[in-house]
C-alpha positions in Angstrom: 77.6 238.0 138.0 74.4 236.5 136.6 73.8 234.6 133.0 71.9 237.9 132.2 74.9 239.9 132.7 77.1 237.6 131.1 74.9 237.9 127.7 74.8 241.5 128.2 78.6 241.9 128.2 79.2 239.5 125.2 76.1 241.3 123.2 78.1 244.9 123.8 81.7 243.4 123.1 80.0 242.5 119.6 78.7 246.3 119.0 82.2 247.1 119.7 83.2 247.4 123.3 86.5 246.7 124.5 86.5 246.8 128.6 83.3 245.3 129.2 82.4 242.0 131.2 80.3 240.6 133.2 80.9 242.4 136.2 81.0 246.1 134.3 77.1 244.8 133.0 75.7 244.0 135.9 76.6 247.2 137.6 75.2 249.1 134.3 71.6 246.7 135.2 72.0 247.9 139.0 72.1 251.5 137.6 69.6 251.2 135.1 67.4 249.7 137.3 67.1 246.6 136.2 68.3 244.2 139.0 67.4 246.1 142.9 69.3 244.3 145.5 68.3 246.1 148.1 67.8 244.1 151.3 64.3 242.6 152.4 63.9 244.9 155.3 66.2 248.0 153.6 63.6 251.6 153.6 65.1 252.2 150.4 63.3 248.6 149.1 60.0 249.6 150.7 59.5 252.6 149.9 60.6 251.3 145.8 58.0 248.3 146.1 55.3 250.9 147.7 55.9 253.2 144.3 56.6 255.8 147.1 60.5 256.5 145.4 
């Protein structure tokens, strides 16, 4: 959970969602692409960073 998240999940309870928090948010940045945690030495990271993926 990150301030980020916790202003997305506020700014979508106002347009009208009802089971949304902080947690719910950040997993829709994860899969949005917005936040990568990805390890430092994870191939999946790498090849991101490189543009390869």
């Amino acid at each position: 959970v990150t301030p980020a998240s916790t202003a997305l999940a506020k700014d979508l309870k106002r347009e009208g969602l009802r089971f949304v928090g902080p947690t719910t948010a950040y997993a829709l940045m994860q899969a949005c692409g917005l936040v990568d945690d990805h390890l430092a030495d994870c191939h999946v990271r790498a090849r991101r960073e490189s543009g390869a993926g």
